[in-house]
N, C-alpha and C positions, 0 to 999 in steps of 0.2 A: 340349908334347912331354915325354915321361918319358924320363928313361934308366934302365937298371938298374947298379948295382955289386956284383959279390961282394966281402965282406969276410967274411976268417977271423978270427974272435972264439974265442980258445980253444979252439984247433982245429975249430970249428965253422963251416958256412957261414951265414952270412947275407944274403941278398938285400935290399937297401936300392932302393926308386925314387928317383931324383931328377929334379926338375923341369927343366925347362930352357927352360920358355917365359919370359922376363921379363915385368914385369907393370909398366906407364906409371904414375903418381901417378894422371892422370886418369882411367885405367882402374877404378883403386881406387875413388876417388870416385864415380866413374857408376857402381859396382857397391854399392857401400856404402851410399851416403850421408854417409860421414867423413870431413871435413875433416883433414888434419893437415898439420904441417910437414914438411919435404924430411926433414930428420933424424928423426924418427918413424915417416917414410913407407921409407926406409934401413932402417930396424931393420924394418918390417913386411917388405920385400920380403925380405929376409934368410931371416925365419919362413915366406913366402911358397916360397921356392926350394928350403928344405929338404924342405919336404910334400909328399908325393904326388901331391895334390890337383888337379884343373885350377884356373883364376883364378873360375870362376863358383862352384864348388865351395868353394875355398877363401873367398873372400870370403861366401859365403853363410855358413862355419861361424864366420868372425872376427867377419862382422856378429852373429852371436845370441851372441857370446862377450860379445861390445862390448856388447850392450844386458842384457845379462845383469849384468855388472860396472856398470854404468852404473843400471841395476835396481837392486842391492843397495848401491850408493854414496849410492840418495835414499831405500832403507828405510833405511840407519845415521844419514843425515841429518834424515830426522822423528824417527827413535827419538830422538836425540840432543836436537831442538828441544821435541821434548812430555818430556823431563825436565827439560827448561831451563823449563820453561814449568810443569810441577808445582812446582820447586823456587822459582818467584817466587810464584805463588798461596798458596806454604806460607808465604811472607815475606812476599805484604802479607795473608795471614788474621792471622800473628802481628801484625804492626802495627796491624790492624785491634782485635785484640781486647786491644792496651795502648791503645792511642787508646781504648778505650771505657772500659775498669778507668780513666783517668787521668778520664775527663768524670766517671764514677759516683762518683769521689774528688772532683773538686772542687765538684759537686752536691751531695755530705751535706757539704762545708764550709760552701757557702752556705747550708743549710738548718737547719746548726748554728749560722754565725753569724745568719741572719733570729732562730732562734727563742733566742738570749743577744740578741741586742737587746729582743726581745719581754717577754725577761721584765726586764732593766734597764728596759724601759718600764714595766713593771708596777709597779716598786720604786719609780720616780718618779714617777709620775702618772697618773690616764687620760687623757688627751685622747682621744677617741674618733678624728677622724682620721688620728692617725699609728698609732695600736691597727690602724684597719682597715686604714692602707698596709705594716703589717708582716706580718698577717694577710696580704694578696694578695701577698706576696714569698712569704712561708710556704708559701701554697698552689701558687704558681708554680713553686717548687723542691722541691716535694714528688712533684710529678707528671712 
């Protein structure tokens, strides 16, 4: 049920409707589908009382408010998660790509030290076996 009120606003009338049907928690709920607390539900009826609106009406327009705000609360929450999620790919590509500079540094170490053994072996002897087992390090850390 509406009632109306004139109020004089700067000399001017204004006609205001106000509600007057109260509206039950459960009423909300079976019209909604939104759960809320006594104290939320307080403040809703409050917004509820002031509006023009009837309870089907009103509740129809809180409902797409609600899913609207509730809409744009899980786009800010992936935008949020896919830069969280750029910003770790960008951290382990960088770790990725010192983990490899650190293997390809200690790969020409060993293939510097394979080939100063190789030739210390040359300075002191052939033996041919230890010749070919520095040879197949050599080739091993070369590739």
């Amino acid at each position: 049920m509406l009632s109306v009120t004139n109020i004089h606003a700067n000399g001017k009338k204004v006609t205001q409707l106000n509600n007057l049907s109260n509206m039950l928690q459960s009423e909300f709920t079976m019209r909604t589908q939104i759960w809320c607390t006594t104290e939320q539900f307080e403040e809703l009826h409050k917004m509820y009382m002031s509006s023009p609106l009837d309870k089907d009406a009103w509740c129809k327009q809180y409902k797409r408010k609600h899913e609207l705000d509730i809409t744009k609360a899980m786009v800010d929450e992936i935008t949020s998660l896919k830069q969280e999620l750029a910003a770790e790919r960008s951290k382990r590509e960088q770790e990725r790509e010192h983990a490899n500079k650190e293997l390809l540094e200690a790969l020409h170490k060993a293939n510097a030290y394979a080939e100063e053994l190789i030739r210390i072996y040359d300075i002191k002897g052939n033996d041919k076996a230890i010749h070919a087992l520095f040879a197949k390090l050599q080739e091993k850390y070369n590739h």
